[in-house]
N, CA, C and O atoms as a MOPAC input file, in Angstrom:
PM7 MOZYME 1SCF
protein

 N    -63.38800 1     3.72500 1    61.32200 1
 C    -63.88600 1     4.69400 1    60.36800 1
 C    -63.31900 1     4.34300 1    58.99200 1
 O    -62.13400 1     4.02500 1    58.89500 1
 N    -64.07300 1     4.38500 1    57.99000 1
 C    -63.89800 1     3.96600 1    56.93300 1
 C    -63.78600 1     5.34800 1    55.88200 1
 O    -64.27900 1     6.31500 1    56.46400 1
 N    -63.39300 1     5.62700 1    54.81700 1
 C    -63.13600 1     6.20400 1    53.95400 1
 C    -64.78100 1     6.70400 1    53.23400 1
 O    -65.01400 1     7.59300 1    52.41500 1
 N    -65.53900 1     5.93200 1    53.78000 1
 C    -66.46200 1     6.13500 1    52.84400 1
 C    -67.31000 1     7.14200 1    54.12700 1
 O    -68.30100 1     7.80400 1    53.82000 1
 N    -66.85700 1     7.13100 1    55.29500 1
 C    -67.65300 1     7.31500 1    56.49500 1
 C    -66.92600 1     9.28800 1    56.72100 1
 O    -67.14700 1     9.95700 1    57.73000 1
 N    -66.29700 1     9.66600 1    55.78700 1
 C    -65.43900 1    10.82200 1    56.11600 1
 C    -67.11600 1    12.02400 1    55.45700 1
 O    -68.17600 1    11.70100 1    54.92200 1
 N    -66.56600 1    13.31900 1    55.85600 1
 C    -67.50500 1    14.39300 1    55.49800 1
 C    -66.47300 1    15.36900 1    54.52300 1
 O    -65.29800 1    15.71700 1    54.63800 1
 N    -67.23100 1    15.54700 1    53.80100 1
 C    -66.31200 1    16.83800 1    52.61900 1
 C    -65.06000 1    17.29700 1    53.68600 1
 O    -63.88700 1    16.93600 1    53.58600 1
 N    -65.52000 1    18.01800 1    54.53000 1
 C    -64.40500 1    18.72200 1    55.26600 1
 C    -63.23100 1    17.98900 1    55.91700 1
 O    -62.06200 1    18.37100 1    55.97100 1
 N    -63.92700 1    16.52600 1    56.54700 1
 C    -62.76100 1    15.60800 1    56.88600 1
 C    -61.93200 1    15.09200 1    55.48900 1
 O    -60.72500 1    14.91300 1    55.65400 1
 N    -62.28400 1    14.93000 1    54.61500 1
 C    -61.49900 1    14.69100 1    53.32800 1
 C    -60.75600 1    15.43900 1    52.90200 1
 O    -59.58600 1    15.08800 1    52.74300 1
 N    -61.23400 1    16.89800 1    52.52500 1
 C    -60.97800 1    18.05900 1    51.93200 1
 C    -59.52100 1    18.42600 1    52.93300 1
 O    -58.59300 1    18.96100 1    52.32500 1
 N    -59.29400 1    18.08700 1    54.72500 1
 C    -58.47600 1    18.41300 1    55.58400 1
 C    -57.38100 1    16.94300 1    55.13200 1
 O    -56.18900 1    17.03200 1    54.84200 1
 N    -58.07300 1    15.86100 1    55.17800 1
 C    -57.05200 1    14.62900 1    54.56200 1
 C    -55.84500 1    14.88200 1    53.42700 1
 O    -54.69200 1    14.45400 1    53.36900 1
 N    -56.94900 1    16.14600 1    52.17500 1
 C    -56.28500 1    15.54600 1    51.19200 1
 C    -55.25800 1    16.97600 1    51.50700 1
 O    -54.21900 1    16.76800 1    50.88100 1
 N    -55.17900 1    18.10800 1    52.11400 1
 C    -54.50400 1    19.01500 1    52.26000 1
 C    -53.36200 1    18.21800 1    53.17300 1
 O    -52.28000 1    18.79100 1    53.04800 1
 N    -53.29400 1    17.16200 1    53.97900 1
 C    -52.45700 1    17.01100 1    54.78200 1
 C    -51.91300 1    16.40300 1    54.04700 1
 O    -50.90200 1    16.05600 1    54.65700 1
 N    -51.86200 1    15.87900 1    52.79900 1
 C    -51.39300 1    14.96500 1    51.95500 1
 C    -50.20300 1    15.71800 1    51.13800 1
 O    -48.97500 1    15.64300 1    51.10800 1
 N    -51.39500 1    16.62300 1    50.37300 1
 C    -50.73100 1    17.93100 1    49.44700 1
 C    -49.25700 1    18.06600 1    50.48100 1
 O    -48.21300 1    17.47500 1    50.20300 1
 N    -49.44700 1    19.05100 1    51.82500 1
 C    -48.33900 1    19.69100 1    52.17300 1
 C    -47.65600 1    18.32900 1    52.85800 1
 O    -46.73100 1    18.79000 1    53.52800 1
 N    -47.65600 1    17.05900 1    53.00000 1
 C    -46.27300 1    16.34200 1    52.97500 1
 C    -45.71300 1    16.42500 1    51.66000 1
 O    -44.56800 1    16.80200 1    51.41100 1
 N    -46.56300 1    16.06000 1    50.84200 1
 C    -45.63200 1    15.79700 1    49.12200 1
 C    -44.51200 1    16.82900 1    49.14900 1
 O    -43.28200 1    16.84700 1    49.17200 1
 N    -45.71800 1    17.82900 1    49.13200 1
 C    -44.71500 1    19.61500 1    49.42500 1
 C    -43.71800 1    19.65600 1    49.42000 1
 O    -42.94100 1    19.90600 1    48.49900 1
 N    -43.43900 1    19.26500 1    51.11100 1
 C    -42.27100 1    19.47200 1    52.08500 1
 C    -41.71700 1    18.40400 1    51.42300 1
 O    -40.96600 1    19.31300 1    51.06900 1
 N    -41.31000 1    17.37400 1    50.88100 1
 C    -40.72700 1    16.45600 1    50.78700 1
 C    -40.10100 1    16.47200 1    49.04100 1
 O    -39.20300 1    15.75500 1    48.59800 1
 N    -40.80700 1    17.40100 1    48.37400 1
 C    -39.85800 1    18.15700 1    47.22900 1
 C    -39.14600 1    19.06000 1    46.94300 1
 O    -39.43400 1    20.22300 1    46.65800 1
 N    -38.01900 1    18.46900 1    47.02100 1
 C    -36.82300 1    19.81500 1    46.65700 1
 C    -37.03300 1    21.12700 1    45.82000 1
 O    -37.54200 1    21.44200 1    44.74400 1
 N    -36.46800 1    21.64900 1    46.72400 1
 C    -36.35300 1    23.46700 1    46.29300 1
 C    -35.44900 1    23.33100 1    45.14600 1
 O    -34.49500 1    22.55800 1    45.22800 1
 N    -35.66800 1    24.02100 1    44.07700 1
 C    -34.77700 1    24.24200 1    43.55600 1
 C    -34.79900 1    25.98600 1    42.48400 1
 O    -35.86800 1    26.21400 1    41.91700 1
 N    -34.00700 1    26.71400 1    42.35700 1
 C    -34.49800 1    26.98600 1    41.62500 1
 C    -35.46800 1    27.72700 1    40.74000 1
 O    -36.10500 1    28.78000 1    40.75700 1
 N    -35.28600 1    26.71700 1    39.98500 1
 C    -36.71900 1    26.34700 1    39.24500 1
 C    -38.20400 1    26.97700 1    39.81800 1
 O    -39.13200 1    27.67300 1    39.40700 1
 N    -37.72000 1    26.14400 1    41.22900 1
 C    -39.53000 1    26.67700 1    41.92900 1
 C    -39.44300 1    27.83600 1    42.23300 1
 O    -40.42500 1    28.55900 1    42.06000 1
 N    -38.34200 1    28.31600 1    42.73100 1
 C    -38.25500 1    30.31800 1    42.78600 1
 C    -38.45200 1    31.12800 1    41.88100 1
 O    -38.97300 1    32.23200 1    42.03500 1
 N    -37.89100 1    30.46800 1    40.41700 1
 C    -37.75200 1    30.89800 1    39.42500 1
 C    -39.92700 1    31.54200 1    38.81100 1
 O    -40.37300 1    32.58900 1    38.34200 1
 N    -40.66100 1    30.00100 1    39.26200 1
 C    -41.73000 1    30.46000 1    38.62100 1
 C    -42.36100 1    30.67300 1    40.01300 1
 O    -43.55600 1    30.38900 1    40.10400 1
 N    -41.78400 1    31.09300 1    41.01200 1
 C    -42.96600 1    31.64700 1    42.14300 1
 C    -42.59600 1    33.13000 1    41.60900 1
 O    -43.50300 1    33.94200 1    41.42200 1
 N    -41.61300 1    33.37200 1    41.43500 1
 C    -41.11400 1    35.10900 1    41.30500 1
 C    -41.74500 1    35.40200 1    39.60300 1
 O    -41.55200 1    36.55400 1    39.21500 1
 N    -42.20800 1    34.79300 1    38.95600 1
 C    -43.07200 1    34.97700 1    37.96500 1
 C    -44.31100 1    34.75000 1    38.13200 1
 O    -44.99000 1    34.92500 1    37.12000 1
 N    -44.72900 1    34.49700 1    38.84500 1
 C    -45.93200 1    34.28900 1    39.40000 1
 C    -46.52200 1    35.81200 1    40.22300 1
 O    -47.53300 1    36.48500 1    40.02400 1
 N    -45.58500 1    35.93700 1    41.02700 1
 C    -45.81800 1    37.50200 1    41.79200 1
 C    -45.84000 1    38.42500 1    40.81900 1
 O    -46.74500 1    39.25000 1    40.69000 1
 N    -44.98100 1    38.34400 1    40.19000 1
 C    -44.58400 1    39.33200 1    38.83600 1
 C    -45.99700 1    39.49100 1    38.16600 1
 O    -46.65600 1    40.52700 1    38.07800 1
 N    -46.28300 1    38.35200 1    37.75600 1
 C    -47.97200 1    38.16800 1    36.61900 1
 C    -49.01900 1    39.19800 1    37.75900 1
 O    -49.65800 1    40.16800 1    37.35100 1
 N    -49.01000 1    38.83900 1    38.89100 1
 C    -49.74800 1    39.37100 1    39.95200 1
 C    -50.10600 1    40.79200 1    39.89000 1
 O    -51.19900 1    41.35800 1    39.88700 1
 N    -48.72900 1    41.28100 1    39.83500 1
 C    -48.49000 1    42.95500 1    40.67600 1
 C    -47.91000 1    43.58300 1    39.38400 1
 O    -46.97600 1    44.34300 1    39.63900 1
 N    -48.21400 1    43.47100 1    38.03800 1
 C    -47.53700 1    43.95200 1    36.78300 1
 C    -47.92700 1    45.23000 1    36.60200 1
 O    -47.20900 1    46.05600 1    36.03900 1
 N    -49.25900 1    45.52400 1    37.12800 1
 C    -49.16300 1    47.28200 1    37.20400 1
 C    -48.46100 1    47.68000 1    38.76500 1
 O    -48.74600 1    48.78200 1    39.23400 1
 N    -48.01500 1    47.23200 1    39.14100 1
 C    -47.53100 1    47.52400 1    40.49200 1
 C    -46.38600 1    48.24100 1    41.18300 1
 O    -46.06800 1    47.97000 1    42.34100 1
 N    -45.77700 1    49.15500 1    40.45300 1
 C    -44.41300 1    49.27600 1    40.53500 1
 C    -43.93100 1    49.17200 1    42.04200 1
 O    -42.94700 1    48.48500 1    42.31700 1
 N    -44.47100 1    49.70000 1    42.78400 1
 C    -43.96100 1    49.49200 1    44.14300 1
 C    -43.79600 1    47.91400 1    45.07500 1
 O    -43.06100 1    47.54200 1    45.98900 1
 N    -44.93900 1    47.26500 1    44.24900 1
 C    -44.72900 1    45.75500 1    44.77500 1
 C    -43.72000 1    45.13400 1    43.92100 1
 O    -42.72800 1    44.45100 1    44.17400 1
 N    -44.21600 1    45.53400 1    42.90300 1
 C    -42.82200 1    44.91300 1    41.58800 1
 C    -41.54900 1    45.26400 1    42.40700 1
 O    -40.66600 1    44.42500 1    42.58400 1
 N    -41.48600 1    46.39800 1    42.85200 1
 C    -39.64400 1    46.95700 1    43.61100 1
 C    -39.57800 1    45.73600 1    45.31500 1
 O    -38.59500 1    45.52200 1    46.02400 1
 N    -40.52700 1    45.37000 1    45.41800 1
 C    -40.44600 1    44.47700 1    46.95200 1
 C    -40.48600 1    43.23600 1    46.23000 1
 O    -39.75100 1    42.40900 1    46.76900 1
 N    -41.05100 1    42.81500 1    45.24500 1
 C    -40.82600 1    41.20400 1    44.44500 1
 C    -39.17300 1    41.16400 1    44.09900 1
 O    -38.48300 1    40.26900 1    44.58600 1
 N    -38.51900 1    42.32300 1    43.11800 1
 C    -36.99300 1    42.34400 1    43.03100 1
 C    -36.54000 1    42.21300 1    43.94500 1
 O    -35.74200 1    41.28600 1    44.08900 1
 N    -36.89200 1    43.23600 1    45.17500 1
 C    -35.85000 1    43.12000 1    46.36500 1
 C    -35.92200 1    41.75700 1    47.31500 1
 O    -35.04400 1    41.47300 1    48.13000 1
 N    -37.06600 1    40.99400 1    47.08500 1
 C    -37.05100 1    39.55900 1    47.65500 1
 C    -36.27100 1    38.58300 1    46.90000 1
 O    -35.57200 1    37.73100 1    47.44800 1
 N    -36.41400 1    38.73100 1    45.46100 1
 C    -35.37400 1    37.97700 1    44.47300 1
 C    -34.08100 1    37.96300 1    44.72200 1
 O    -33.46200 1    36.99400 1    44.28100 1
 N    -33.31900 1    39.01900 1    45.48800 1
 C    -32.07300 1    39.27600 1    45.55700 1
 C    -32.17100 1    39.01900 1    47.47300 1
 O    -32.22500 1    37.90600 1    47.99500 1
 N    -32.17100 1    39.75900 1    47.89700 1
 C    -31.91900 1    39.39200 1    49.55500 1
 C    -32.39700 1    37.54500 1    49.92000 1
 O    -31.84100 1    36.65800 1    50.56700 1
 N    -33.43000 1    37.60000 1    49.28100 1
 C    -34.01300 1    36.57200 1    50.69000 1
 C    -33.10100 1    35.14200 1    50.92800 1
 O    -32.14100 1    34.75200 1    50.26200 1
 N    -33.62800 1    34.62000 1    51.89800 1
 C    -32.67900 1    33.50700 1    52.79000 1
 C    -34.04100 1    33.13400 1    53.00600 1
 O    -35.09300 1    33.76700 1    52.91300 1
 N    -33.67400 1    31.54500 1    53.42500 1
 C    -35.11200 1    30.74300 1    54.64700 1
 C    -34.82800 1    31.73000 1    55.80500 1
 O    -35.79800 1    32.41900 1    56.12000 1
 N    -34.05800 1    31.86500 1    56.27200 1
 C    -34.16700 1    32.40300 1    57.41500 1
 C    -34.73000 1    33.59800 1    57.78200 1
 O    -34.85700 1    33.84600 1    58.98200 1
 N    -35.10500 1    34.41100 1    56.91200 1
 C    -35.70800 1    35.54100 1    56.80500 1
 C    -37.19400 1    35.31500 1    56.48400 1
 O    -37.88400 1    36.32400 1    56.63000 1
 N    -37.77700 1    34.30300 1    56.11500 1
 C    -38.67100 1    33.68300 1    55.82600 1
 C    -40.41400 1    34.47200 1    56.60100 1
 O    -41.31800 1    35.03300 1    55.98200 1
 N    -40.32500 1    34.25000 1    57.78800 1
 C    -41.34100 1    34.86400 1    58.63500 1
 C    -41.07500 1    36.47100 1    58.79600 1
 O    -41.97900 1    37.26400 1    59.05900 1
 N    -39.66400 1    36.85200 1    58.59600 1
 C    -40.32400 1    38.68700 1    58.26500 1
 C    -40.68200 1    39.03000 1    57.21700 1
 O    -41.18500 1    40.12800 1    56.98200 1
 N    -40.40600 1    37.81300 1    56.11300 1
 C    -41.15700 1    38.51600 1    54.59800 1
 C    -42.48100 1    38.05500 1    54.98500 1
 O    -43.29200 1    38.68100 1    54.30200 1
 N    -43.13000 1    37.16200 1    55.85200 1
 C    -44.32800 1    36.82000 1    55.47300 1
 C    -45.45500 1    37.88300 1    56.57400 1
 O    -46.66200 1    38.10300 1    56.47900 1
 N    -44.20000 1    38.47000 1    57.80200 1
 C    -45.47500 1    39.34000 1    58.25700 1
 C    -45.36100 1    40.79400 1    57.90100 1
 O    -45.77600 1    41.63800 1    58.69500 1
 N    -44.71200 1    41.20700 1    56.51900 1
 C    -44.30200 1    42.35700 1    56.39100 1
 C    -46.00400 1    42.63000 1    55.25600 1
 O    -46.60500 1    41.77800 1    54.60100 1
 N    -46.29000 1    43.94800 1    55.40800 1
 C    -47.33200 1    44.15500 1    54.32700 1
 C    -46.71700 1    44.23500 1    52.95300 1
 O    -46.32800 1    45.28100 1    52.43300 1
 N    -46.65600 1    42.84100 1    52.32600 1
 C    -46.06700 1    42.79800 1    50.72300 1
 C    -47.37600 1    41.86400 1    50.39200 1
 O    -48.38200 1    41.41900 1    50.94400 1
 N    -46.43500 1    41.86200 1    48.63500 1
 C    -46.82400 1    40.65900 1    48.11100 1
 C    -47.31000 1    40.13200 1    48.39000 1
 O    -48.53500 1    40.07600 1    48.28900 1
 N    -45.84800 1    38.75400 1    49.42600 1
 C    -46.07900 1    37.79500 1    49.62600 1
 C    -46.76300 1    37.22000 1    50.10600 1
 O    -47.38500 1    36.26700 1    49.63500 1
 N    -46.83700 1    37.81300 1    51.54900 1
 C    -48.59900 1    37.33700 1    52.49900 1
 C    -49.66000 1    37.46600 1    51.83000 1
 O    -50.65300 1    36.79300 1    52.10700 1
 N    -49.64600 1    38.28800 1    50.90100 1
 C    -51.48400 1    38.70400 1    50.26900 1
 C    -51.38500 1    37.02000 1    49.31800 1
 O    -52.27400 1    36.17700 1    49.43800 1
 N    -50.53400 1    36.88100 1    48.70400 1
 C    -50.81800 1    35.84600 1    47.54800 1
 C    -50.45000 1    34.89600 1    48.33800 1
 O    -51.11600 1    33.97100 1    47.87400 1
 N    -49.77800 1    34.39100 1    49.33300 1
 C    -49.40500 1    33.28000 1    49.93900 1
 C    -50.57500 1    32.77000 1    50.81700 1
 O    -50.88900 1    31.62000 1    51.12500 1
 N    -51.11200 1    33.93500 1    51.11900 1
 C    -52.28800 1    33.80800 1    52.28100 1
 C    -53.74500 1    33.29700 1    51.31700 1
 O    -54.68300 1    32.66500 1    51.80100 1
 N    -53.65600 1    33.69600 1    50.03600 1
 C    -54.69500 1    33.67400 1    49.14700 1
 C    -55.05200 1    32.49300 1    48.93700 1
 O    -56.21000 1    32.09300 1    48.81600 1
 N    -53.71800 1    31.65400 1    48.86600 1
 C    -53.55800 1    30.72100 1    47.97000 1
 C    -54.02800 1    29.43800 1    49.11300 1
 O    -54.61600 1    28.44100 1    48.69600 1
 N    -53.72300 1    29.59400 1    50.42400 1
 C    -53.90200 1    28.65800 1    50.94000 1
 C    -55.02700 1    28.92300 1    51.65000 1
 O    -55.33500 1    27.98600 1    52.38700 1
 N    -55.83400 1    29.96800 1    51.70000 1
 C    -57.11100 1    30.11500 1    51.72200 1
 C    -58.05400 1    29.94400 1    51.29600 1
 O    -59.13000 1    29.93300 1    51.89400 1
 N    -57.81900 1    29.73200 1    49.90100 1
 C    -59.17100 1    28.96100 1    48.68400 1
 C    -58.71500 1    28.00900 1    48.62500 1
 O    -59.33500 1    27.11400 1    48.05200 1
 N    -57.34700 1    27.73200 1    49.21800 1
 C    -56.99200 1    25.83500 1    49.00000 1
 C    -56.99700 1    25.39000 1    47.64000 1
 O    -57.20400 1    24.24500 1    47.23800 1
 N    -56.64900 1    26.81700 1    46.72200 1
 C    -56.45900 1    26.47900 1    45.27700 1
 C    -54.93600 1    25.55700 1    45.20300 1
 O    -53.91900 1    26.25000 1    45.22800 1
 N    -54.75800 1    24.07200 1    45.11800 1
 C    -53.69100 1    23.44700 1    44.56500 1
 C    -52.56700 1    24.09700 1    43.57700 1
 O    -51.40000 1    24.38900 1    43.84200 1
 N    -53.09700 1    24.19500 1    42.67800 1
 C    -52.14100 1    25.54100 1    41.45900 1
 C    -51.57800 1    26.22200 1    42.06000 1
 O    -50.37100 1    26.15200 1    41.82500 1
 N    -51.91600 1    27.08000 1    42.96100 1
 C    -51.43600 1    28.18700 1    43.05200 1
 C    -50.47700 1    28.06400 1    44.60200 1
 O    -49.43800 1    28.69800 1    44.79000 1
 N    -51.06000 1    27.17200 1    45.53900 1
 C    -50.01500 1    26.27900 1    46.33100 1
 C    -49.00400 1    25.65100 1    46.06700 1
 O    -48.17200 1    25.45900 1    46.95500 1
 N    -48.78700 1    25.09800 1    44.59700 1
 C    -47.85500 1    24.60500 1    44.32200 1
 C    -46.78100 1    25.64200 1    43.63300 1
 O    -45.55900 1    25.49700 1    43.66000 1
 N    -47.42500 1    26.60900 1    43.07300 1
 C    -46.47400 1    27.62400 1    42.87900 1
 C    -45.53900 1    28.28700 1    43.49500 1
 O    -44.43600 1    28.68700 1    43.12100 1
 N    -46.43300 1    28.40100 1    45.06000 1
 C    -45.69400 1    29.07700 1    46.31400 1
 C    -44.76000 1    28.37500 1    47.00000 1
 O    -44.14500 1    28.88500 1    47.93600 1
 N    -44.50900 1    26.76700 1    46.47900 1
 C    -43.90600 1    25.76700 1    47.20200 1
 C    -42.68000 1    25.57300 1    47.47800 1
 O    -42.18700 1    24.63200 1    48.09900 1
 N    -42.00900 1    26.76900 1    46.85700 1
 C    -40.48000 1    27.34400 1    47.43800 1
 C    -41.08600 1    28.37700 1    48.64500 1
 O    -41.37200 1    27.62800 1    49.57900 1
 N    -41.26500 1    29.17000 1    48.85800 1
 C    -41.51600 1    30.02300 1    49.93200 1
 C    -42.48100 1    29.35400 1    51.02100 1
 O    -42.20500 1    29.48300 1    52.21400 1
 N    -43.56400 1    28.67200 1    50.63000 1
 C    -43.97400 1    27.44400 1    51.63200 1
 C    -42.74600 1    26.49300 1    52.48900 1
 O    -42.42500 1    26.72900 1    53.65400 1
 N    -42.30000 1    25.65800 1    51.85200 1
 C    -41.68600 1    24.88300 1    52.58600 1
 C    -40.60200 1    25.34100 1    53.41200 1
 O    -40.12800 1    24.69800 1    54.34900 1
 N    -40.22300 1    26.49100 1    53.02400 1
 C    -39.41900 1    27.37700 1    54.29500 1
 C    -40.04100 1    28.07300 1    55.68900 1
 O    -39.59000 1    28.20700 1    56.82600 1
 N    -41.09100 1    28.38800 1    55.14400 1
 C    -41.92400 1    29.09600 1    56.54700 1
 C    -42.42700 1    27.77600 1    57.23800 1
 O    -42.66400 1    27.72800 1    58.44500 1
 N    -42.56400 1    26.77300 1    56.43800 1
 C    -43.36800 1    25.58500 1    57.36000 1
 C    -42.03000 1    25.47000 1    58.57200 1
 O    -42.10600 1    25.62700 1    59.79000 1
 N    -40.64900 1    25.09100 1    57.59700 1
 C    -39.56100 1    24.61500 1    58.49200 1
 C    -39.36200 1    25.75500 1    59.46900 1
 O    -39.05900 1    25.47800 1    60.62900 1
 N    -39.47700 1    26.74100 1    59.17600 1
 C    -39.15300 1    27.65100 1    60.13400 1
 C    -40.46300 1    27.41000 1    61.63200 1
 O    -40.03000 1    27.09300 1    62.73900 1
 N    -41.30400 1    27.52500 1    61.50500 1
 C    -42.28600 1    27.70700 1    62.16500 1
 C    -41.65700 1    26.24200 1    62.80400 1
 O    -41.52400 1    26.14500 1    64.02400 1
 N    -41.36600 1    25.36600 1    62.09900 1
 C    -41.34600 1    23.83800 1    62.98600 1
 C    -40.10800 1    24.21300 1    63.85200 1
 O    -40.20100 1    23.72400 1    64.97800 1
 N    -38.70100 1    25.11600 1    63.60400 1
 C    -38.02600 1    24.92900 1    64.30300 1
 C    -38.36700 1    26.26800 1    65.45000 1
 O    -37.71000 1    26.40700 1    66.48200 1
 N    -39.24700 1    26.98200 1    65.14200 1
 C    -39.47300 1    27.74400 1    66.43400 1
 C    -40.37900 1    27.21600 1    67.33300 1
 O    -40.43900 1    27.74300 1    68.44400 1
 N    -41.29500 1    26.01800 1    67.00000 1
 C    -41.97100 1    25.52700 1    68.01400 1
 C    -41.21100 1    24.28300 1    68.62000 1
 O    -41.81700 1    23.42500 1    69.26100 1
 N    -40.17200 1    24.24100 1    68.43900 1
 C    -38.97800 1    23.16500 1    68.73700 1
 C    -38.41800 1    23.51200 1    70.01800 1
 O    -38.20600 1    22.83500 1    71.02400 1
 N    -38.20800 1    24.84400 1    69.71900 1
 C    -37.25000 1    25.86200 1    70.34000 1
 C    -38.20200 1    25.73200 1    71.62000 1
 O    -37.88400 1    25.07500 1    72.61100 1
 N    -39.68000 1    26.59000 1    71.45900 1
 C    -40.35600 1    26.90800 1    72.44500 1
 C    -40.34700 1    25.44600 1    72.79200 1
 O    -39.77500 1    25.07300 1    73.81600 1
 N    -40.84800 1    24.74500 1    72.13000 1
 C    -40.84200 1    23.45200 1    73.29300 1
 C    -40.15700 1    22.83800 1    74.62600 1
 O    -40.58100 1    22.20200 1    75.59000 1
 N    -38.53500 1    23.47400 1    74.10300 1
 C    -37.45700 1    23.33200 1    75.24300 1
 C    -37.14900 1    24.05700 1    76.31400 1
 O    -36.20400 1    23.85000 1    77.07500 1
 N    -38.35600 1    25.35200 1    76.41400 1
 C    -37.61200 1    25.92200 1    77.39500 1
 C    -38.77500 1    25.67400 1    78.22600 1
 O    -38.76600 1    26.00000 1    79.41300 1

């Protein structure tokens, strides 16, 4: 199979598998928290009650907490879920501190399940 032999969707799935190695393979820093939590902020600015769950994620969160912020009804799932649902790049790359933690997490719970 050749490159030229792919369909929108086989490409469109190529170039996403591409996107989230780069992803995972750029350091957190920061920086990337710094403009994901401005990013939510721009989001939910009439929001006071999400605005009070964006602060309280700024201050608590850990990776490890990672999958209860993402199945809790906030923010984060609505715009995290958004973002990788229109497969808008921009806005994936914004999330790419809180991405690359749920990916690792999810990898080490199917690790886990794997062993028993």
């Amino acid at each position: 199979m050749s490159i030229r032999d792919l369909t929108n969707d086989q490409a469109t799935f190529m170039w996403f598998q591409l996107l989230f190695e780069i992803l995972l393979q750029i350091p957190q820093t920061i920086d990337s928290k710094n403009e994901m939590m401005h990013e939510c902020l721009l989001n939910y600015e009439n929001d006071q009650i999400e605005k009070n769950k964006i602060l309280e994620f700024q201050q608590i969160y850990s990776s490890d907490t990672c999958i209860r912020w993402y199945t809790r009804d906030t923010f984060l799932y609505r715009l995290v879920n958004r973002a990788l649902r229109t497969q808008n790049i921009n806005d994936i790359f914004k999330y790419r501190f809180y991405i690359k933690d749920l990916y690792q997490q999810l990898e080490n719970l199917s690790a886990i399940k794997k062993r028993k």
